[in-house]
N, C-alpha and C positions, 0 to 999 in steps of 0.2 A: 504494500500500500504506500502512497504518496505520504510522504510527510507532512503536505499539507492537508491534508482529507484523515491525518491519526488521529485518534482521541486519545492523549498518554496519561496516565494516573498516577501522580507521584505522591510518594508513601514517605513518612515518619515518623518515629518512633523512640520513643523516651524509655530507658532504660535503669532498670538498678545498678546497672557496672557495663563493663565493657565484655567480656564470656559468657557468648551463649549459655555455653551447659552449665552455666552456675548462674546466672542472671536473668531476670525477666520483664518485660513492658512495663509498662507503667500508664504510657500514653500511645494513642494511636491516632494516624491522622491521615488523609488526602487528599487530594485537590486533581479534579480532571483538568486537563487543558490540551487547548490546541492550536494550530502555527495563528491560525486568523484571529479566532475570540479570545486569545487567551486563558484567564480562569472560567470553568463552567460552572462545577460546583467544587462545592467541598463537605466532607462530614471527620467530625473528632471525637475522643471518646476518652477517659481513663480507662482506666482497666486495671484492676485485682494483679497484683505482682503473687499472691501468695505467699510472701513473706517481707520481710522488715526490706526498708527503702535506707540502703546506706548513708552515712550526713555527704556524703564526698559524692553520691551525686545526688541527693536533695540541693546541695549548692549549689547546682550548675542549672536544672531544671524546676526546683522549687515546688515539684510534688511529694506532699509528705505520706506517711502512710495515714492518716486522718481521710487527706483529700479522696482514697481509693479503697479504704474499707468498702467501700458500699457499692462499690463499680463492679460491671460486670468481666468476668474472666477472659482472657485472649478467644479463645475457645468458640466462644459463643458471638465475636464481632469479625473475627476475622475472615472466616468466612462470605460472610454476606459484600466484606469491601473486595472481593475476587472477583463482585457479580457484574454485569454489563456489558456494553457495545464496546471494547477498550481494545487497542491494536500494542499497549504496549506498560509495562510497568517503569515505573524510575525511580529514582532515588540518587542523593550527594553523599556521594559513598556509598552504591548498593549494596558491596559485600558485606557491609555491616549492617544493613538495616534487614537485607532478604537471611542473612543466618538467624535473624529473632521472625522471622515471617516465610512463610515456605512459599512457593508458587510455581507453576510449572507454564506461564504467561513468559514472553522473551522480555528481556528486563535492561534498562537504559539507566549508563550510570554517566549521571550531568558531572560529577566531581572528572571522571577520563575525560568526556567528549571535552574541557575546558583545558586540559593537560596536552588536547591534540590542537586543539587552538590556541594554544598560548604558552607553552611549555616553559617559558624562562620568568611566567610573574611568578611575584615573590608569594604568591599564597594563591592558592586553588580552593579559599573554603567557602561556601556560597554567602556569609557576610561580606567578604571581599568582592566577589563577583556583583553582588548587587550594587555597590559602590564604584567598581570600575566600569560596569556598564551602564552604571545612570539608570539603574531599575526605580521606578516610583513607588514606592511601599509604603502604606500607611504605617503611621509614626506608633498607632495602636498595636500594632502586629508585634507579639511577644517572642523575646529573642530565647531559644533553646527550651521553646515550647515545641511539642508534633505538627500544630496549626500553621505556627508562624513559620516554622523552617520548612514545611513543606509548601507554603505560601511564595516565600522567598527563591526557592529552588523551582517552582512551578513558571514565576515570571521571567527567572534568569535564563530557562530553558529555552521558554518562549523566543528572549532574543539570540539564543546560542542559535538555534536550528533557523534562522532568519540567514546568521552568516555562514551557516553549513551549506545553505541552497548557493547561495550571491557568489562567497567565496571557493568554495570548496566541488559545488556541483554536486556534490550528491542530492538524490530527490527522494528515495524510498528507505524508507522506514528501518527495514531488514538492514540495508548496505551499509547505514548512517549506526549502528546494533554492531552488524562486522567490522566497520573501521574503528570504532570510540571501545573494542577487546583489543584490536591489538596493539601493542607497546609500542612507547613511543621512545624516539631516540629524542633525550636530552640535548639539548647545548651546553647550559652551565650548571658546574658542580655546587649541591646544596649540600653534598654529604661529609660529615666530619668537618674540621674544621686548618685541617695542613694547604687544602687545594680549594677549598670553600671560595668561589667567585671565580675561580678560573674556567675556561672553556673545556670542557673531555676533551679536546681534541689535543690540548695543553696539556694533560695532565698525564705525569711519566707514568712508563707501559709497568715499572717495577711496583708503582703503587695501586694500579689496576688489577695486576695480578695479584697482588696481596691480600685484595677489597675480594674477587673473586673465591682466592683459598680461604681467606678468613671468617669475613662478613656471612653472618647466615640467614640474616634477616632486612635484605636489602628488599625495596616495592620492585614492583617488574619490571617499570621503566628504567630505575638506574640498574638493576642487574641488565636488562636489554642492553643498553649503554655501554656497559663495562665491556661488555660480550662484543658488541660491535668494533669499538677500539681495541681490543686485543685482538681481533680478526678483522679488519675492515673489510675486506673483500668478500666477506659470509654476509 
């Protein structure tokens, strides 16, 4: 399907921690939108964690376990947000919002598709994005709520896939899904702090190779990276 004719449903989700298998909702949220109307709707929810709400992230999201006694379980809402005319799931940082949410819907993650467009800004987090693309956001919209950060990532979307068409020429939905999985080569070094601002292409093959035997927990893009300048011609 045309990207302009998708209906995408971007999801968020408030959590007690960061580990799935130890951690659970807290909040849930969505916003349908598409390349023309932008936001269509939206629905939110709390949701029953089944257990104590850590203060380390009540701090951050400000849902205490008061607010979700009385809310109803994952279980019983998640379902029904799966239900619809929808060509496509999202999320800013899906791999962490679809490991607390299962789906078997193809799934678009705004946090790459902005790594493939912009690889050298200094932050990829959709606060940032709605600030450097001049997204208009009501002042009300609560920050590291489900609501407002799937609100925020909904509008950013909107004008990502405006410059995926202009610049880039892709038009379908699927292709724009294939190109924002696969890795992206870097330009400048964010990692550590010996080559931090220099270009990869700068940066000696003896500490590349180090980064490779070492490093076990590099994102895909800089291990991509690493991979490429030790092998250019692969």
């Amino acid at each position: 399907m045309k990207i302009k004719d998708a209906i995408i449903r971007v999801v968020d989700c408030e959590t007690t921690g960061l580990e799935p298998k130890e951690h659970k909702v807290t909040e849930i949220a969505y916003v349908d939108m598409n390349y023309n109307d932008g936001i269509i709707r939206s629905v939110s929810s709390l949701i029953n964690p089944e257990r104590e709400i850590p203060i380390i992230a009540m701090a951050i999201h400000h849902i205490t376990d008061e607010m979700v006694k009385d809310a109803p379980k994952i279980e019983s809402i998640w379902p029904s947000m799966l239900e619809g005319d929808i060509q496509a799931m999202a999320a800013h940082n899906a791999p962490f919002d679809f490991s607390f949410l299962k789906t078997d819907k193809p799934i678009l993650c705004s946090l790459r598709l902005a790594r493939h467009l912009w690889p050298d800004l200094e932050s990829h987090s959709n606060q940032y994005l709605r600030y450097y693309l001049k997204v208009n956001v009501s002042p009300e919209i609560p920050l590291h709520r489900a609501l407002g950060d799937a609100t925020v990532t909904a509008l950013i979307l909107q004008k990502m896939m405006k410059i995926v068409i202009t610049e880039k020429g892709i038009e379908d939905i699927d292709a724009l899904i294939k190109w924002i999985d696969e890795p992206v080569l870097l330009n400048i070094c964010r990692f550590g702090n010996k080559h931090r601002g220099q270009r990869w292409s700068e940066v000696p093959r003896e500490y590349l190779q180090w980064m490779k035997d070492k490093v076990n927990d590099m994102d895909v893009d800089t291990k991509h990276t690493v991979d490429y300048y030790l092998n250019p011609k692969l």
